[in-house]
N, C-alpha and C positions, 0 to 999 in steps of 0.2 A: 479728197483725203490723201495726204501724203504715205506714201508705202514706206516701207524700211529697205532700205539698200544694201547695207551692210550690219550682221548681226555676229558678234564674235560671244563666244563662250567656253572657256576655262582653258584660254591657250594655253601651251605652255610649249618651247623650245629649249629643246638643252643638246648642248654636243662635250663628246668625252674627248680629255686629252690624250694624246699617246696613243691614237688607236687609228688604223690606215684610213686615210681621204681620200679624196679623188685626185692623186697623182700617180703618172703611171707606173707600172711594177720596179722599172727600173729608178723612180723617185723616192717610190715607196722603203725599195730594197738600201738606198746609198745612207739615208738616215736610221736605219736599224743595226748598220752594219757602222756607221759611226756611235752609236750608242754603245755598241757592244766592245770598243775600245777604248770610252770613256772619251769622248770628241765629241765638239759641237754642231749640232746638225746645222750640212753644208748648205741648206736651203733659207737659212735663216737670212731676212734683210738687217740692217743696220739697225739699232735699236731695238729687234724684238726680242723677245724671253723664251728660251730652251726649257719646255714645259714637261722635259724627259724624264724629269722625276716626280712628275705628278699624274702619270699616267695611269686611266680607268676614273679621276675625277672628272664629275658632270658640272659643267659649266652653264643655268640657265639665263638665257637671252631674253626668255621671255616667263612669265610664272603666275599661269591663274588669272590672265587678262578677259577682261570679263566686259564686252558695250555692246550698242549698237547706235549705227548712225540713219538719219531720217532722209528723204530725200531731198534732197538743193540743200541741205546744211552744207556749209563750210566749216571746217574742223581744223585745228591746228595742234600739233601732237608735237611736246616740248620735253627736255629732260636732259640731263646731263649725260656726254660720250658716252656711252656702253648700254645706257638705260633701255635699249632696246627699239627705241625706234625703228630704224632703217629694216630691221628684220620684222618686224612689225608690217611695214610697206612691202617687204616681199613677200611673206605670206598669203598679205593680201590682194596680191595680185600673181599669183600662183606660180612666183619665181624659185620659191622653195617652199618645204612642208613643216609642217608644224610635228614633234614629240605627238602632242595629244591635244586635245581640245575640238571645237565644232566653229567653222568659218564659213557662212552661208553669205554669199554677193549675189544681188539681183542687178543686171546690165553691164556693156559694156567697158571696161578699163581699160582706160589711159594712163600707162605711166610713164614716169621720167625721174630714176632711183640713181644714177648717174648719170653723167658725162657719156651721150655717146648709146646709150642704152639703146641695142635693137638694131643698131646700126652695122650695117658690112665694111669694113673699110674699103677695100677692093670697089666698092660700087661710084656711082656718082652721087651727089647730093638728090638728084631729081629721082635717081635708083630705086634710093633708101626711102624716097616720099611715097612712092608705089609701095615696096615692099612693105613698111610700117603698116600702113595703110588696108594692104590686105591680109596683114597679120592680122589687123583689129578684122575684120570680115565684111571691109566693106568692098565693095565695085568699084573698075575702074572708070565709071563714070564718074563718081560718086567724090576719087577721091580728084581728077581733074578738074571736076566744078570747085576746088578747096585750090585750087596747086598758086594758083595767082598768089591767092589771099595771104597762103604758108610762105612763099617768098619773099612778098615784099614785109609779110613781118618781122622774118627773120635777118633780113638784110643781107642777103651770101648770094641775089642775083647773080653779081658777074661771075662767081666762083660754085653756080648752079650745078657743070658739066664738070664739072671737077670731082676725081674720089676723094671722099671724106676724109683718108688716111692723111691729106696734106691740109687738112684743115689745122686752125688752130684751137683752143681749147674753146674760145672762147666764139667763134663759126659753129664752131660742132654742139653748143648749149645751143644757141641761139635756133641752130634749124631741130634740134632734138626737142624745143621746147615751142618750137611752132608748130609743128609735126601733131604733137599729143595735144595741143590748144584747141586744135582746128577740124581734127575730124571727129568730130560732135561724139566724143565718147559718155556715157551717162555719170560715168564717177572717172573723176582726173584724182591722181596718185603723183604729188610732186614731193620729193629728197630735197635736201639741202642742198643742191645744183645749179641755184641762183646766185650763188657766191662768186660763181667763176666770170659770170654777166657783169659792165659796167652800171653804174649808177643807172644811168636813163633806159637801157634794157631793162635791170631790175623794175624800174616804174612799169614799165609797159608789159614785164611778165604779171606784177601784182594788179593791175587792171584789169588785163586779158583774163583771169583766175576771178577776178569779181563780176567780170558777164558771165561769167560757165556759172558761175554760183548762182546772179541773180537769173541765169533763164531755165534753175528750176535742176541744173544740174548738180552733182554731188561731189567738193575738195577734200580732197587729205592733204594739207601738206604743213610737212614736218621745216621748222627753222628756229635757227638759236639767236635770229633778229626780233626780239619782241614788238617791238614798232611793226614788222610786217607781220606779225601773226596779228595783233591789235584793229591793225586796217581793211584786215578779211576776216578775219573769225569772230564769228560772235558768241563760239564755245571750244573751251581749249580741253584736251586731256595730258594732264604731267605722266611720264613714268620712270617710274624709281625704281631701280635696280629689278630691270625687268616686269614690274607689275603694276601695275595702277593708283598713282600715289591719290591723284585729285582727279576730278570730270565736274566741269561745270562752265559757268561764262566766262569769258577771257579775262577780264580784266581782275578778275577776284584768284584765277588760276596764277596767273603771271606775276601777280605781286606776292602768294606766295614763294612761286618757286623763286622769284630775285630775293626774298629774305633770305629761304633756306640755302640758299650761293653763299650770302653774305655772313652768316652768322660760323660758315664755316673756312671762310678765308682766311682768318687769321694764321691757318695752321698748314696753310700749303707753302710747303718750298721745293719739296721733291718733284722732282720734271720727268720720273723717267717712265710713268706712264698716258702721260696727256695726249691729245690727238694733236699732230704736228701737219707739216707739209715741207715740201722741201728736199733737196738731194741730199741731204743727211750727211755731207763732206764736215758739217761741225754741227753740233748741238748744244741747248742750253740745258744741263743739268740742273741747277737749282737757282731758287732767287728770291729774295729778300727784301722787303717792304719794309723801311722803318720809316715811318715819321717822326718828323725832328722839331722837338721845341725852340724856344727863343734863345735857351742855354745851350743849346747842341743837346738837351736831353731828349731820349727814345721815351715816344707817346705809344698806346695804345691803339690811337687817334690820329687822324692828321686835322688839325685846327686851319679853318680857312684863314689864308695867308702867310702861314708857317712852310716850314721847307719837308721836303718827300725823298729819302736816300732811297734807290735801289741799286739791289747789289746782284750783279747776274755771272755764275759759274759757268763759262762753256769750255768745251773739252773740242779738240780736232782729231778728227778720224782718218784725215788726209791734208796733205799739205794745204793750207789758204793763202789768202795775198792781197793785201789793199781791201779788209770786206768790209764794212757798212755795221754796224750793229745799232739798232732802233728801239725804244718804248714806243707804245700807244698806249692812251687814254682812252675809251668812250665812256659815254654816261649811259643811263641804266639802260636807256632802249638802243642801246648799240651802235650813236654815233660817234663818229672822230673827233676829239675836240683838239688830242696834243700829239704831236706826231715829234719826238726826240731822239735827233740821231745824230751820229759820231761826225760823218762826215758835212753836217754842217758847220763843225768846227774843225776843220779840217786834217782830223786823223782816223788812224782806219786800222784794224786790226791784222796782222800778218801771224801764221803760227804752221809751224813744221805739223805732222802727222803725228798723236799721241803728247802733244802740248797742250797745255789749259792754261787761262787766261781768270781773272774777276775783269767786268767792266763795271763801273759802280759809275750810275746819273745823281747826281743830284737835281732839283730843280726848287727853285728860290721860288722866295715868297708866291708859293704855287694860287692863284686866287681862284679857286674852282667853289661852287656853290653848295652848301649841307647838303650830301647825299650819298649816295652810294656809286662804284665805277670802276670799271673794270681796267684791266692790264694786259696788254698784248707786248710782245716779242716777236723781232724778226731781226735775222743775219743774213745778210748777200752780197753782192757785189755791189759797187759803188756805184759803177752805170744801171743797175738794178736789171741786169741782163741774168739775173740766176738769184732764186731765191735759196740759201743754203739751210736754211730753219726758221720755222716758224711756227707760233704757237699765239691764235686767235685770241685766245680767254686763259689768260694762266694763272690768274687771281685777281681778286675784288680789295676793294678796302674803303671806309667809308670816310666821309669830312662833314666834321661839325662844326658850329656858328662858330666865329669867335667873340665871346661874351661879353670882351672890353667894348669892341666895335658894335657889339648892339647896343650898348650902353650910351657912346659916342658914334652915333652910324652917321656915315660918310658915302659918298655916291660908290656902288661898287662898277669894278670895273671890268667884269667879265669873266667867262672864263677859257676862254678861248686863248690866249697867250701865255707864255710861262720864261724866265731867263732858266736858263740850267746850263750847269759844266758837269764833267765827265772825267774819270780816269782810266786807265787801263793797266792792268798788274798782272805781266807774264808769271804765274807758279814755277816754282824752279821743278819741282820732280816732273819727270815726264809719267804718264797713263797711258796704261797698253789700253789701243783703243778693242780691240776686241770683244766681240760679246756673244755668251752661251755659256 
């Protein structure tokens, strides 16, 4: 009889704004003391919001989460940025504590909530494989009989004796994620941290996660790749805006929550608070979806074979030079179909500090298939040696048959290619880039 592993009941997280963190006295002190002359607090990164006048509101993360998971279930926990997730995973695996609520786990956890989790940098690779290792509470018999097997999965042999700190991101996933694979924890706890991994690792992390499931062990793992949650989970939970939206089988969860994306994409253009990546030297403020009829009229819709303007407001924070500006396409389970960018045509975006730009794509008779599909953004350098902004998922928009061509259907041709041109329209006023 399968036991229960994981039983949660009436979580709930919330943190106030404007009230001291864990920075030390003297961090604490430089932001109260900028407050109190009407200044924006010095701690602030680029893009975030000075939350100084909303101080003493409770902000919840999490609200009245209420499951529990059975033993060797695979679980896949999906939602949109903020929905709570990630804090979700450290609860449960007791990286921070919950407001209120009851969190009962039977066996040992493995997780991997980011990049690098648990690791020393100062240490070697082989260090951090002991260390980990006897953090979970195993011997170091226990964890040598594994050491082989963690190596050659992760592939960082020759860079074994080497500290971590000179790893690169994608070294440091790769042994972070054979590490927790490998010493037979009873429930594995994996974050969206498979991102960082190339294609053929990804394969080999979603494999390696379908033995721990089928030999009876217990997955969590959260991703905004539908296709990977579909190929391990056989029951998914959504949450929305912290709570519990759906729990049930994957395939019945996931095609809601891709509706409720889509039915709300029409209405996003504002960028200033999406989950990005990026050195934040320029950002994309806003952007614009119009599909374009056969008259150059603005559709609702983008008709297959018709043309797709978008129009993308970036702003410079710091001087740029020769960068890159790209669309992406995928389809509903998050592959790449159309990768559109400047410097295939060979021009490139240049902009002083506090200059804004529109780049507007168009792309001609776009032949993409009735459905639904997402929108990505990315600005960098040309050699693609620095990524300046990026933004994974910035909006949806759907494509419907075209009626004539069903009428008179002709062999279609795919959708996988597209012609498109581009423009770029320096703004004359300058923008203080500054923000708080």
């Amino acid at each position: 009889m399968l036991r229960t592993e994981i039983c949660v009941e009436d979580l709930s997280t919330g943190y106030q704004l404007g009230v001291i963190g864990t920075r030390t006295l003297s961090g604490t002190v430089k932001p109260w003391w900028a407050r109190q002359r009407g200044k924006p607090d010095p701690f602030l990164k680029v893009g975030e919001v000075d939350h100084r006048n909303r101080a003493g509101e409770t902000i919840w993360a999490l609200r009245d989460v209420s499951f529990s998971v059975q033993q060797g279930e695979a679980v896949g926990i999906i939602g949109r940025n903020g929905a709570g997730k990630s804090t979700l995973l450290k609860i449960l695996s007791q990286v921070t504590a919950p407001t209120s609520g009851i969190v009962k786990v039977k066996g040992r956890i493995a997780s991997l909530l980011e990049v690098g989790t648990g690791f020393h940098p100062e240490l070697t690779g082989r260090e951090n494989i002991y260390l980990n290792g006897a953090i979970m509470g195993m011997s170091r018999a226990e964890i040598t009989s594994k050491f082989d097997e963690i190596v050659d999965f992760s592939g960082v042999e020759k860079f074994i004796d080497t500290p971590v700190k000179r790893y690169s991101s994608g070294m440091y996933v790769r042994l972070a994620f054979a590490v927790a694979a490998h010493l037979e924890p009873e429930i594995l706890v994996v974050d969206e941290v498979l991102a960082v991994g190339d294609a053929e690792f990804q394969k080999k992390c979603l494999g390696k996660m379908g033995d721990v499931a089928h030999e009876g062990r217990t997955v969590l793992f959260v991703s905004h790749n539908m296709n990977a949650i579909a190929s391990l989970c056989n029951r998914c939970i959504l949450l929305d805006k912290g709570a519990v939206g759906l729990d049930g089988e994957t395939p019945a969860v996931t095609s809601f929550y891709q509706s409720s994306i889509y039915s709300l994409a029409e209405n996003v253009t504002d960028l200033s608070d999406v989950q990005r990546y990026g050195t934040g030297r320029a950002r994309f403020e806003s952007v614009r979806v119009l599909p374009v009829g056969r008259n150059n009229a603005a559709l609702p819709y983008l008709v297959t074979g018709n043309d797709l303007k978008i129009e993308l407001n970036i702003i410079a924070y710091s001087n740029i030079r020769d960068a890159n500006v790209a669309i992406i396409i995928y389809d509903a389970l998050g592959f790449r179909l159309i990768d559109a960018n400047t410097a295939l045509q060979n021009a490139f975006l240049s902009l002083a500090e506090g200059q804004a730009a529109c780049v507007e794509f168009r792309l001609h008779n776009l032949l993409l298939k009735p459905g639904n599909y997402l929108l990505g953004l990315w600005i960098g350098q040309a050699t693609y040696s620095e990524d300046i902004d990026g933004i994974t998922h910035v909006t949806s928009f759907t494509v419907e048959p075209d009626l004539e061509a069903i009428r008179n259907p002709t062999v279609f041709p795919g959708p996988y290619q597209c012609k498109f041109s581009h423009s770029i329209h320096p703004l004359k006023e300058e923008i203080n880039p500054s923000r708080g």
